[in-house]
CHARMM internal coordinates of N, CA and C (Angstrom, degrees):
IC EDIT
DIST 1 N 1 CA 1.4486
DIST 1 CA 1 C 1.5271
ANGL 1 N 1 CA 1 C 108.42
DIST 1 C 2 N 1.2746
ANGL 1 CA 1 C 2 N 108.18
DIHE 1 N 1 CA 1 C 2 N 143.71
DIST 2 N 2 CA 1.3668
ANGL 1 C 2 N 2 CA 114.72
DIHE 1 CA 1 C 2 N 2 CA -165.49
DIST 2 CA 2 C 1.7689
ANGL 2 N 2 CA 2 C 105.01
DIHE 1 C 2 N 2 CA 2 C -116.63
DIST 2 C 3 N 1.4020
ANGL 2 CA 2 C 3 N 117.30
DIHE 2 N 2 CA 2 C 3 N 109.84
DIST 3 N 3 CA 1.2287
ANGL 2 C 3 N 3 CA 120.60
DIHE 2 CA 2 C 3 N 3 CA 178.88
DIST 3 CA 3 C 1.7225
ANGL 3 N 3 CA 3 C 112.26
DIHE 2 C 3 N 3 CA 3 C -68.29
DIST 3 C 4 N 1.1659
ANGL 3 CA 3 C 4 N 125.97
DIHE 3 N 3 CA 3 C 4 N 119.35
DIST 4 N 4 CA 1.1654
ANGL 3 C 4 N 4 CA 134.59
DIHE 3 CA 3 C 4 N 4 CA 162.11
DIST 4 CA 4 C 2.0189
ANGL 4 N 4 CA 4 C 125.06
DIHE 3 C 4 N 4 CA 4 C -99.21
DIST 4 C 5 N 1.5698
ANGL 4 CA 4 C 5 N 86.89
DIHE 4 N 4 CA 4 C 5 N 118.39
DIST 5 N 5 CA 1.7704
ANGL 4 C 5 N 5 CA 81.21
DIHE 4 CA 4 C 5 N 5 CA -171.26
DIST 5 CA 5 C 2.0945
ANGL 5 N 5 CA 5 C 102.05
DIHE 4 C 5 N 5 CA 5 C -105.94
DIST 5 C 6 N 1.2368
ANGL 5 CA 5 C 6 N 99.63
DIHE 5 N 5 CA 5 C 6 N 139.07
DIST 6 N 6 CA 1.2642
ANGL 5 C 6 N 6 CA 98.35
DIHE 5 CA 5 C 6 N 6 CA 166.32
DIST 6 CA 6 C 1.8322
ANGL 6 N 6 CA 6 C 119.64
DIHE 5 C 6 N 6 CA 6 C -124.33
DIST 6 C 7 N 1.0774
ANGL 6 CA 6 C 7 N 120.06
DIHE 6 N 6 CA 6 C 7 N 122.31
DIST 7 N 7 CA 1.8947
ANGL 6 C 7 N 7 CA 100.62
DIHE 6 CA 6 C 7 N 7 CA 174.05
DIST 7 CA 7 C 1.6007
ANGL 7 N 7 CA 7 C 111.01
DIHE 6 C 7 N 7 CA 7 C -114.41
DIST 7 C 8 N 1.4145
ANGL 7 CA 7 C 8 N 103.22
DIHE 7 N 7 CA 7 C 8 N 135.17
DIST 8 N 8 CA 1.4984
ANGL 7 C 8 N 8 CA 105.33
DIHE 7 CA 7 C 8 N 8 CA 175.12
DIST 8 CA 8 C 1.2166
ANGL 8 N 8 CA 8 C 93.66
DIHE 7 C 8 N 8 CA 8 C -122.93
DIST 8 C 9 N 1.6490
ANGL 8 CA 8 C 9 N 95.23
DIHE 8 N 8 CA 8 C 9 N -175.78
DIST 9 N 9 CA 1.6669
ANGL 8 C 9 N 9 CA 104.49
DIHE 8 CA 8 C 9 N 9 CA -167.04
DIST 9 CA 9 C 1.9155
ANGL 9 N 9 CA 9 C 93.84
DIHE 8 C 9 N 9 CA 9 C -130.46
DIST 9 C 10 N 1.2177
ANGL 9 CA 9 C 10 N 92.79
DIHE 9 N 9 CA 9 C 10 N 107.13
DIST 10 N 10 CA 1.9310
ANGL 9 C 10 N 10 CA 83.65
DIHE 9 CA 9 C 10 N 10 CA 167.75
DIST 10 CA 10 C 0.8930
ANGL 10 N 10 CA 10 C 126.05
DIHE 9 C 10 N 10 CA 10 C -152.58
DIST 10 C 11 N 1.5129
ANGL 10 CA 10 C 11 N 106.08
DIHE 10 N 10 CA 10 C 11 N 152.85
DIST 11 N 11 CA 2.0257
ANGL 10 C 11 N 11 CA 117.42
DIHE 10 CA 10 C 11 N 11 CA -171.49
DIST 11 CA 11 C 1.5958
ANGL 11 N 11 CA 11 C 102.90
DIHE 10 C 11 N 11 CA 11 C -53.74
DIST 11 C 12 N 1.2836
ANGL 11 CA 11 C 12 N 124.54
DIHE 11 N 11 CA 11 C 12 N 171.86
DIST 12 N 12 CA 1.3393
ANGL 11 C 12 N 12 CA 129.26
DIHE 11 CA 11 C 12 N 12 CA 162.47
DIST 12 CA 12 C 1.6885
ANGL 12 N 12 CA 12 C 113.14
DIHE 11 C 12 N 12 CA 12 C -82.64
DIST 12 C 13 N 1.0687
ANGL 12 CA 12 C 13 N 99.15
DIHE 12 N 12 CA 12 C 13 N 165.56
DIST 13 N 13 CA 1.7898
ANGL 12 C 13 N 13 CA 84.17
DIHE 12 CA 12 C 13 N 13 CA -173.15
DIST 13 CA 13 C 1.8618
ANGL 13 N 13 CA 13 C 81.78
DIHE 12 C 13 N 13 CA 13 C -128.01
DIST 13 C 14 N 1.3320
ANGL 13 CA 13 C 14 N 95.66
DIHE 13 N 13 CA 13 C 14 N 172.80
DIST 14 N 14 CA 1.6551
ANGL 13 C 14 N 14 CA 110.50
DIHE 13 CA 13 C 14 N 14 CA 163.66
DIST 14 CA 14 C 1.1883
ANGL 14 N 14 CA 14 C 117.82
DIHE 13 C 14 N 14 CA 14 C -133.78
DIST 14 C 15 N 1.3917
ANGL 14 CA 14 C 15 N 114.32
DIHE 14 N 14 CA 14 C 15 N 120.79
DIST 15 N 15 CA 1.6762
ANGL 14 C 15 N 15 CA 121.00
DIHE 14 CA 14 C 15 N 15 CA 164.88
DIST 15 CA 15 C 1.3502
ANGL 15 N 15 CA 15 C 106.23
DIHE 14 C 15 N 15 CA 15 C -133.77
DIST 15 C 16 N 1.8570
ANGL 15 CA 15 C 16 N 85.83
DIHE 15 N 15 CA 15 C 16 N 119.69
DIST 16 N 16 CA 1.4896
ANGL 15 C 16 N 16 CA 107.85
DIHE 15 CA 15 C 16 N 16 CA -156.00
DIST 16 CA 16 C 1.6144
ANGL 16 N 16 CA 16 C 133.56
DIHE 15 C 16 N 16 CA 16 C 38.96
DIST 16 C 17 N 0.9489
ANGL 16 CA 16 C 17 N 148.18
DIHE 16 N 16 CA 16 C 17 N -86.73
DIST 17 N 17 CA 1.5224
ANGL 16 C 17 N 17 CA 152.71
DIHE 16 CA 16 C 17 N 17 CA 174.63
DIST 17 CA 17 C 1.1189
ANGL 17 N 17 CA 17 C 129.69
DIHE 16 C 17 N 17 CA 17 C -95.69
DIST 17 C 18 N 1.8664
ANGL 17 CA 17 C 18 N 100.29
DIHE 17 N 17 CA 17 C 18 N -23.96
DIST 18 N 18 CA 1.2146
ANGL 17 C 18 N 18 CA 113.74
DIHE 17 CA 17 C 18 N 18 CA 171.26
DIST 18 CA 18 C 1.3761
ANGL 18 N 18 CA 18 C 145.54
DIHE 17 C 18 N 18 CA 18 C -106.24
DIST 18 C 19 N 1.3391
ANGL 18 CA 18 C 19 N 137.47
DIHE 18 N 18 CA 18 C 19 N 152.18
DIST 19 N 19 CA 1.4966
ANGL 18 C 19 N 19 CA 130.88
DIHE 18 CA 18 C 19 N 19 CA -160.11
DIST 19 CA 19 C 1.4798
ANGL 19 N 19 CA 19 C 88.85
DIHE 18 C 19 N 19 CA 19 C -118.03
DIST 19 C 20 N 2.0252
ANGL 19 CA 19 C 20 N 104.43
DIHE 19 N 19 CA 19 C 20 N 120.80
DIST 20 N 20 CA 1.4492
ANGL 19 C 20 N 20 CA 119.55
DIHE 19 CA 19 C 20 N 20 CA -160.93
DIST 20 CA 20 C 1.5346
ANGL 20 N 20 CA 20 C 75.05
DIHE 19 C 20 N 20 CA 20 C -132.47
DIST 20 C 21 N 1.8370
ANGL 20 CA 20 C 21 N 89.92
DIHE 20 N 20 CA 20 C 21 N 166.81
DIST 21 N 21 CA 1.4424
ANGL 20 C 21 N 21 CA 100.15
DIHE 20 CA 20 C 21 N 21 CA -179.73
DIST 21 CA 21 C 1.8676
ANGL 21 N 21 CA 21 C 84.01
DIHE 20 C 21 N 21 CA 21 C -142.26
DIST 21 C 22 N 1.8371
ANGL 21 CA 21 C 22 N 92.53
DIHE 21 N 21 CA 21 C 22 N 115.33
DIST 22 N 22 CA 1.7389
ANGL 21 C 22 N 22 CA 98.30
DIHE 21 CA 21 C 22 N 22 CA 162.84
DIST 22 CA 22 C 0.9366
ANGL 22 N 22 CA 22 C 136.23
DIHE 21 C 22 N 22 CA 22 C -62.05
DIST 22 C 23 N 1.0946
ANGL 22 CA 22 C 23 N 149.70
DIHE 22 N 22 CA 22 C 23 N 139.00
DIST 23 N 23 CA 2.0020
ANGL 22 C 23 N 23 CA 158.87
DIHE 22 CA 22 C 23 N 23 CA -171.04
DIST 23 CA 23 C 1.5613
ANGL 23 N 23 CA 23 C 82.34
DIHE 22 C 23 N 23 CA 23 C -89.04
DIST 23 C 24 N 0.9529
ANGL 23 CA 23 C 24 N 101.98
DIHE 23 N 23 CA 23 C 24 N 114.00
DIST 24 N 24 CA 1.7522
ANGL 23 C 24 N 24 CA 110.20
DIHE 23 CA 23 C 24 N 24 CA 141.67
DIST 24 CA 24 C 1.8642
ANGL 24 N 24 CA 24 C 120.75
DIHE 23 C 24 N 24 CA 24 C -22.89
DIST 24 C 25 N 0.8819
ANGL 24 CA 24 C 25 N 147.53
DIHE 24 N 24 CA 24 C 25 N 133.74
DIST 25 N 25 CA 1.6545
ANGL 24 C 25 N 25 CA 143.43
DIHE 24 CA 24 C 25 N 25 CA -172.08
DIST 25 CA 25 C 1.9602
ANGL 25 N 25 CA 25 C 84.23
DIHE 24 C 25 N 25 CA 25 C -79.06
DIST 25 C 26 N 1.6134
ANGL 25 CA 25 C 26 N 125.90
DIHE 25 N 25 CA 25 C 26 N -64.58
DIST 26 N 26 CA 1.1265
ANGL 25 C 26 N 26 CA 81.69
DIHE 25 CA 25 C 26 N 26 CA 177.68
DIST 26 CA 26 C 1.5786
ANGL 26 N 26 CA 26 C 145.32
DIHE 25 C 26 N 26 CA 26 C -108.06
DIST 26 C 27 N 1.2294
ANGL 26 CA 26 C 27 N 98.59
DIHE 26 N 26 CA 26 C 27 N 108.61
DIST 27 N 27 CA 1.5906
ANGL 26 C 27 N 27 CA 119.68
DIHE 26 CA 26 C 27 N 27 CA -164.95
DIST 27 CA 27 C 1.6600
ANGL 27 N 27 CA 27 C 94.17
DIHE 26 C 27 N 27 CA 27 C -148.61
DIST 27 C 28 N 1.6241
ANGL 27 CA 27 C 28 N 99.67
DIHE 27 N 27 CA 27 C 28 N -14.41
DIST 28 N 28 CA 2.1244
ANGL 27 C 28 N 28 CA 91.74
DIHE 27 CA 27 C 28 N 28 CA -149.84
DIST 28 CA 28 C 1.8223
ANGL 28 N 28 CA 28 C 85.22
DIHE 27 C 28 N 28 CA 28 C -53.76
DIST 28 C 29 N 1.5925
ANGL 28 CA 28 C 29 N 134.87
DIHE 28 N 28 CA 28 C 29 N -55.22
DIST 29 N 29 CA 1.3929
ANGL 28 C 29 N 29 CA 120.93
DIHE 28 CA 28 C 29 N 29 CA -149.99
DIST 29 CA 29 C 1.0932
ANGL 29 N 29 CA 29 C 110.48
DIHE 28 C 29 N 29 CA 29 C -89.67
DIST 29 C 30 N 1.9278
ANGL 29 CA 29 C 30 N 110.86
DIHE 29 N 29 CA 29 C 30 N 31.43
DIST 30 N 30 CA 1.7250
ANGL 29 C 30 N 30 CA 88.17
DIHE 29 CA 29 C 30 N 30 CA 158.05
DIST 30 CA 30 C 1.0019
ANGL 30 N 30 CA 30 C 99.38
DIHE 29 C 30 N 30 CA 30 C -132.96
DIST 30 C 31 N 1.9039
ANGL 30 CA 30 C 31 N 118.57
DIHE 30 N 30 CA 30 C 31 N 15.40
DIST 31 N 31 CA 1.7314
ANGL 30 C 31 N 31 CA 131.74
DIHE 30 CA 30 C 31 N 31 CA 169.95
DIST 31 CA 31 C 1.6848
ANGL 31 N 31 CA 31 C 105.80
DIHE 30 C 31 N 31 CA 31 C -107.32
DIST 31 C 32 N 1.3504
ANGL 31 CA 31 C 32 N 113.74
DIHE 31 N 31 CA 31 C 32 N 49.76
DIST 32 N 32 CA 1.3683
ANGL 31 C 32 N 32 CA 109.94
DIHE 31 CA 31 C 32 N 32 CA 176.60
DIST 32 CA 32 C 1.8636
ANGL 32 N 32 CA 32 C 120.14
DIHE 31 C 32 N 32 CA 32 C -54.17
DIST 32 C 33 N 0.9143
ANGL 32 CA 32 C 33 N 145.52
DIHE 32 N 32 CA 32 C 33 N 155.59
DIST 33 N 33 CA 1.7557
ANGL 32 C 33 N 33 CA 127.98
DIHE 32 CA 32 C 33 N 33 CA 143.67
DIST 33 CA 33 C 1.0618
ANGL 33 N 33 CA 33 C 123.51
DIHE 32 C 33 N 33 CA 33 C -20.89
DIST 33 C 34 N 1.0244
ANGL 33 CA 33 C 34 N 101.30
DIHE 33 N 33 CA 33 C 34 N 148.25
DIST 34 N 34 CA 2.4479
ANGL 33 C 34 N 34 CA 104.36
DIHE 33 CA 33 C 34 N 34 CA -168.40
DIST 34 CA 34 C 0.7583
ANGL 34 N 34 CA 34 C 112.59
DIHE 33 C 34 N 34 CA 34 C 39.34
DIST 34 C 35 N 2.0890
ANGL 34 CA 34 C 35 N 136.04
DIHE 34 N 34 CA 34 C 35 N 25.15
DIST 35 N 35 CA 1.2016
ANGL 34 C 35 N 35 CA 99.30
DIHE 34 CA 34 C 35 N 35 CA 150.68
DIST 35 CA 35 C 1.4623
ANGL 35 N 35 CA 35 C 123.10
DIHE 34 C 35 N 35 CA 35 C -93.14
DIST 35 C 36 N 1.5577
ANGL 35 CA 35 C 36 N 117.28
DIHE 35 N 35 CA 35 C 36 N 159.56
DIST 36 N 36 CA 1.2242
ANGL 35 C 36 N 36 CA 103.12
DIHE 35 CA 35 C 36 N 36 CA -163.53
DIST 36 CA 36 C 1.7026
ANGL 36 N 36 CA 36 C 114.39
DIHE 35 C 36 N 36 CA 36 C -94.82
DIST 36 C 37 N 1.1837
ANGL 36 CA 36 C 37 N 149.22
DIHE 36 N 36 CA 36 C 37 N 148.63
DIST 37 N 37 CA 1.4709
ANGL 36 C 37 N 37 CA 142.11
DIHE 36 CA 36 C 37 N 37 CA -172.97
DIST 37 CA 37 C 1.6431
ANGL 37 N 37 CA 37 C 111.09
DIHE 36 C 37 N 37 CA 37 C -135.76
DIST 37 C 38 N 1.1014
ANGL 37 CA 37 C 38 N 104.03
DIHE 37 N 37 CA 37 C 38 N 148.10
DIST 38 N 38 CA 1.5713
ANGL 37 C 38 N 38 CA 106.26
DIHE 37 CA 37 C 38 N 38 CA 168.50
DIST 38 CA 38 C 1.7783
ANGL 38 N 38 CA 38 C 107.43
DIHE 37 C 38 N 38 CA 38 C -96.60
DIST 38 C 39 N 0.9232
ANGL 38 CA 38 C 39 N 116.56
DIHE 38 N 38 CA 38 C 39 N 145.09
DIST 39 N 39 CA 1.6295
ANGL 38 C 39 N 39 CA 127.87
DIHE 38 CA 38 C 39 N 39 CA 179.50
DIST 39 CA 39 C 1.6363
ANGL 39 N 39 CA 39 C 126.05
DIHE 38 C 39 N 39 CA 39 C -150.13
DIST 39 C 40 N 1.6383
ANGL 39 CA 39 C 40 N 82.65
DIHE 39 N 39 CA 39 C 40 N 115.14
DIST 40 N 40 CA 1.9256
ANGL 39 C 40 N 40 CA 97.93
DIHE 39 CA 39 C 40 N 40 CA -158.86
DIST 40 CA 40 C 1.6471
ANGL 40 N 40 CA 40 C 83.16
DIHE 39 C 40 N 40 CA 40 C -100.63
DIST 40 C 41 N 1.4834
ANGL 40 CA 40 C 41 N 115.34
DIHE 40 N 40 CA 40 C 41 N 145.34
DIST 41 N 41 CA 1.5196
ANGL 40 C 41 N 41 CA 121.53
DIHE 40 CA 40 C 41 N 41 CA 152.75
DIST 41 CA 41 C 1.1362
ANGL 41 N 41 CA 41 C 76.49
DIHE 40 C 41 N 41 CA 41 C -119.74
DIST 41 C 42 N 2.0724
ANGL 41 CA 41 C 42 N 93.03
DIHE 41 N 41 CA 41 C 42 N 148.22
DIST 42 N 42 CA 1.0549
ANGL 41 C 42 N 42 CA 119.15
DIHE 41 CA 41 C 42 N 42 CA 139.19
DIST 42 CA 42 C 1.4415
ANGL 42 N 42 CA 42 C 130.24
DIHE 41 C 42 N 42 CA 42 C -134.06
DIST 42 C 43 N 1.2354
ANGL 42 CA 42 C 43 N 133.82
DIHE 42 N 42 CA 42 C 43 N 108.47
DIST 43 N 43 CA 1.5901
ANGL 42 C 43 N 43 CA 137.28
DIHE 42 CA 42 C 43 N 43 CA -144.70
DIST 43 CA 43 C 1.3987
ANGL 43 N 43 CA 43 C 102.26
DIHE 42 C 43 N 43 CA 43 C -76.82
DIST 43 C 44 N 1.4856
ANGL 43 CA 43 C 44 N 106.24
DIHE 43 N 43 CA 43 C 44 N 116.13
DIST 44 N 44 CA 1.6043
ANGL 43 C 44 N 44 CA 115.67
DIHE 43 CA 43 C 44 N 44 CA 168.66
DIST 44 CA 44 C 1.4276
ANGL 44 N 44 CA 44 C 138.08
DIHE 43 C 44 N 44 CA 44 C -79.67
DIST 44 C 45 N 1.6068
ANGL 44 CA 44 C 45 N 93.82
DIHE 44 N 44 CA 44 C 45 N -34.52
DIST 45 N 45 CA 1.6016
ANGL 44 C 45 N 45 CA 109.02
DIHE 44 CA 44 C 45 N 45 CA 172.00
DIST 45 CA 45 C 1.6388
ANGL 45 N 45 CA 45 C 100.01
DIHE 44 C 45 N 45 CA 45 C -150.21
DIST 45 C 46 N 1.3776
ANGL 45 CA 45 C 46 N 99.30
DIHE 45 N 45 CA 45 C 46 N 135.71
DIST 46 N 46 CA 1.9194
ANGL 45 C 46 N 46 CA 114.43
DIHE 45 CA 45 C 46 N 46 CA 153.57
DIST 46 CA 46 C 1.0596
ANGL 46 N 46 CA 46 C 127.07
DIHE 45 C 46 N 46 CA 46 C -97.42
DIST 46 C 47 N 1.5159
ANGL 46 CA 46 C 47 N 127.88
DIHE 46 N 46 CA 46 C 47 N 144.34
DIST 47 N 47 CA 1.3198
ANGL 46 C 47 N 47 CA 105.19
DIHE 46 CA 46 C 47 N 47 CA -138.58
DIST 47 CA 47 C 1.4754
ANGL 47 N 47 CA 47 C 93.41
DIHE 46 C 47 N 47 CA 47 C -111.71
DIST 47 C 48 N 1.0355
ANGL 47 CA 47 C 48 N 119.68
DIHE 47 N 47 CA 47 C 48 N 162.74
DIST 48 N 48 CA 1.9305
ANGL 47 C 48 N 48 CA 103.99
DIHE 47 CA 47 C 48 N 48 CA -179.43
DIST 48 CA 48 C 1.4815
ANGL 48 N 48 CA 48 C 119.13
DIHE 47 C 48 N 48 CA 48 C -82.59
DIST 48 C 49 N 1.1520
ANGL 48 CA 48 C 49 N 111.62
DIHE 48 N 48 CA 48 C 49 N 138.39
DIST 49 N 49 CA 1.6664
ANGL 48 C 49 N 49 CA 103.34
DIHE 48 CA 48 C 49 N 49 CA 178.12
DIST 49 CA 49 C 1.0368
ANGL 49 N 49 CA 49 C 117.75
DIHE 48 C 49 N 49 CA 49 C -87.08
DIST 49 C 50 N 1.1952
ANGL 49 CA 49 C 50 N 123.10
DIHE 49 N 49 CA 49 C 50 N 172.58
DIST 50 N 50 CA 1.9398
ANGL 49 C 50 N 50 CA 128.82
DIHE 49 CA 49 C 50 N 50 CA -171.08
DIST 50 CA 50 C 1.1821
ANGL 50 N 50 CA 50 C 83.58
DIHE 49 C 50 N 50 CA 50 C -104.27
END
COOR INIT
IC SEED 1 N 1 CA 1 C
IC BUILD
């Protein structure tokens, strides 16, 4: 088995209530169903509130 690492950098998004983080489109064929992934955040900037 061949470990594949990828790192992106992305804003948080909001849909509705919740704070989601989008997959890139291309990533979808090496993020099939069941596969399994490890996933580190690490927060770079907070953003200031009004």
């Amino acid at each position: 088995m061949t470990v594949k690492q990828f790192v992106i950098t992305k804003k948080i998004a909001k849909h509705g209530s919740q704070a989601i983080i989008v997959v890139p489109r291309i990533l979808e064929k090496h993020l099939k169903p069941k596969t399994v992934v490890k996933l580190t955040i690490d927060i770079l900037e907070v953003p200031n509130e009004c």
